[in-house]
C-alpha positions in Angstrom: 0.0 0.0 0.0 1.3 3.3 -0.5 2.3 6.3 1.8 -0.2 8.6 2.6 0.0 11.6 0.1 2.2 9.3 -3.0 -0.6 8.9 -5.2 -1.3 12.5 -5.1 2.6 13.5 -5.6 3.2 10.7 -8.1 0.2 12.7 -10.1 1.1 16.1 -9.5 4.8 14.9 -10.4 3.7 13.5 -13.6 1.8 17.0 -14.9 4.7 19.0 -13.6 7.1 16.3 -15.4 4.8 16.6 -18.7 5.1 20.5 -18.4 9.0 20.9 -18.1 9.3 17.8 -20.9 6.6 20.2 -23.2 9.0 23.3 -22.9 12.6 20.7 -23.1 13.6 22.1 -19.0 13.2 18.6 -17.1 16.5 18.6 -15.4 16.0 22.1 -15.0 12.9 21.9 -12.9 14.4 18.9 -11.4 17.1 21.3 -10.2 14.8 24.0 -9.0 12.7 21.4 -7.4 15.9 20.8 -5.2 16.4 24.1 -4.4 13.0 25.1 -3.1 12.7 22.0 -0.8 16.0 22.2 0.6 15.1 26.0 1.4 12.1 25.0 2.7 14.2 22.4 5.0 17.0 25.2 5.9 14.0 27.9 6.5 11.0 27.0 9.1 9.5 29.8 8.8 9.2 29.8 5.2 8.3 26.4 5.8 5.7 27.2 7.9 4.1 30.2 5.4 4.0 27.8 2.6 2.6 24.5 3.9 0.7 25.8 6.8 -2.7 26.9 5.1 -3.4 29.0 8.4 -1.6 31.8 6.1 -3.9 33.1 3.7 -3.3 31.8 -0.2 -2.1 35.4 -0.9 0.5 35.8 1.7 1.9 32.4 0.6 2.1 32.9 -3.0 3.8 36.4 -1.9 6.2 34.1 -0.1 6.8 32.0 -2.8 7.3 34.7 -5.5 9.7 36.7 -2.4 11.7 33.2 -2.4 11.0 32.3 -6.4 13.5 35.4 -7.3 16.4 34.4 -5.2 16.3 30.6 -5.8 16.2 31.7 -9.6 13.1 29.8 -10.3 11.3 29.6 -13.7 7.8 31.0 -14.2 7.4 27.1 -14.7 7.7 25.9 -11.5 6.2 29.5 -9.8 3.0 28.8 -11.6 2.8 24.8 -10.9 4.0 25.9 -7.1 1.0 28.8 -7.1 -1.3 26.0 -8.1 -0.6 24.1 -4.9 -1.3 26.7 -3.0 -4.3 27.2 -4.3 -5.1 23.1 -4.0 -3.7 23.0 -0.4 -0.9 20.7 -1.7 2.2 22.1 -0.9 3.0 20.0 2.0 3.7 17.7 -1.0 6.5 19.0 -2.5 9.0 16.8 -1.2 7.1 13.6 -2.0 6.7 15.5 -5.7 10.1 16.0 -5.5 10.9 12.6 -5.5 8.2 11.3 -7.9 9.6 13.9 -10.2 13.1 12.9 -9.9 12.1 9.4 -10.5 10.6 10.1 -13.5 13.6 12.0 -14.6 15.8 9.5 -14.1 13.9 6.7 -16.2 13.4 9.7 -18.8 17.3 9.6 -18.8 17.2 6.1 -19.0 18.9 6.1 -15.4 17.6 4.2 -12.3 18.4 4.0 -8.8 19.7 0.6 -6.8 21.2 0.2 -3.6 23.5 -2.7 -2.7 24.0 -3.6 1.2 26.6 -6.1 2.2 27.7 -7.7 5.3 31.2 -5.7 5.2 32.0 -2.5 3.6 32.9 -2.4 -0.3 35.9 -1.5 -1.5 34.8 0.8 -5.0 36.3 -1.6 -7.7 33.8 -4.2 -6.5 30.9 -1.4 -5.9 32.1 -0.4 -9.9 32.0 -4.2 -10.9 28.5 -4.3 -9.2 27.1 -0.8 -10.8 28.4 -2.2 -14.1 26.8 -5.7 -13.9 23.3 -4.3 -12.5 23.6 -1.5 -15.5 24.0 -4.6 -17.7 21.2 -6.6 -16.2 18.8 -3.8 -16.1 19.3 -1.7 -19.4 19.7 1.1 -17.2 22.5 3.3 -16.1 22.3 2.6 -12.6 23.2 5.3 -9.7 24.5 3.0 -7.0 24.3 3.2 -3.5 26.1 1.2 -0.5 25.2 0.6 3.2 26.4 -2.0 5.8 24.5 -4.7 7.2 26.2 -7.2 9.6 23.1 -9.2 10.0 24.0 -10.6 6.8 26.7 -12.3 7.9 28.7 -12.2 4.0 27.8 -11.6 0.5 25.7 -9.1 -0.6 22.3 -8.0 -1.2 21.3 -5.7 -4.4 18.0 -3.9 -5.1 17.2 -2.2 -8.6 13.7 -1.0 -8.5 11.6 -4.3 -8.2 14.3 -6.4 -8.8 16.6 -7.8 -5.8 19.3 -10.0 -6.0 20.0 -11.5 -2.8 23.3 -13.0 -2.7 24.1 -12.7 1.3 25.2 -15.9 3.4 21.9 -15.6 5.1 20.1 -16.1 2.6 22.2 -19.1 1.3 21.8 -20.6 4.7 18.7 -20.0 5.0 17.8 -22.3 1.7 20.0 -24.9 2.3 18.0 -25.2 5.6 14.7 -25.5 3.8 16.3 -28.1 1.7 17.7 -30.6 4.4 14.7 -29.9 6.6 12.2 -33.2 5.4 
């Protein structure tokens, strides 16, 4: 089931994806995107004016046109962001963020994965392991690596839906099943 809120950001991310891919600007936006969230993380009280709808939809689109100018961002995203306003949706924008940027990223024919291994990696085997998922996938895959000890050895590899579970657990774990009558 999904988090409360991703269907809605999934669809807003997918007009606002449409709009920048009409006008050629879909990094761009993905870019801005960045920007305003992380001001809105650095900045509670702009924060607080945006999301909070306790602010009147005027003084939060003067907020967001104050804060559109120094975060340099386009009419584009001023007029999707004025629209959430206007829908009460702006305490979505991170989880649009990350639809968006999703969205990108298959657009650029990149994805995401995340490998997690019983030990730390050195990076010629997290390269070896980028490359061979890229392979499998079709994708350009943007790698990233945490530690698990519970896994005892091996490693563990998740790209989108797929997983390849490689880990000693997991090994153990069949040949249990298998000797068990």
């Amino acid at each position: 089931m999904a988090a409360p809120g991703t269907t809605a950001a999934r669809r807003y991310a997918k007009a606002l994806f449409g709009l920048a891919s009409d006008e050629g600007r879909i990094e761009l936006v993905r870019q801005e995107l960045d920007r305003l969230v992380d001001a809105m993380r650095e900045s509670p009280p702009l924060r607080e004016v945006l999301v909070r709808p306790l602010h009147p939809a005027p003084e939060r689109r003067a907020a967001l046109r104050a804060v559109a100018g120094r975060l340099s961002l386009s009419p584009l995203l001023l007029n999707f962001c004025s629209f959430l306003i206007d829908q009460r949706r702006t305490r979505d924008l991170e989880p649009i963020r990350e639809q968006y940027a999703l969205l990108a990223e298959e657009a650029a024919g990149r994805t995401r994965g995340e490998v997690v291994s019983a030990a730390p990696l050195a990076p010629a085997q997290l390269e070896r392991l980028r490359t061979a998922l890229s392979r499998r996938t079709g994708r350009s895959v943007d790698l990233s690596a945490r530690v698990d000890p519970s896994l005892l050895g091996g490693v563990r590899a998740q790209v989108g839906d797929l997983v390849f579970d490689g880990s000693l657990r997991t090994q153990l774990e069949k040949l249990g099943e298998e000797l068990t009558p």
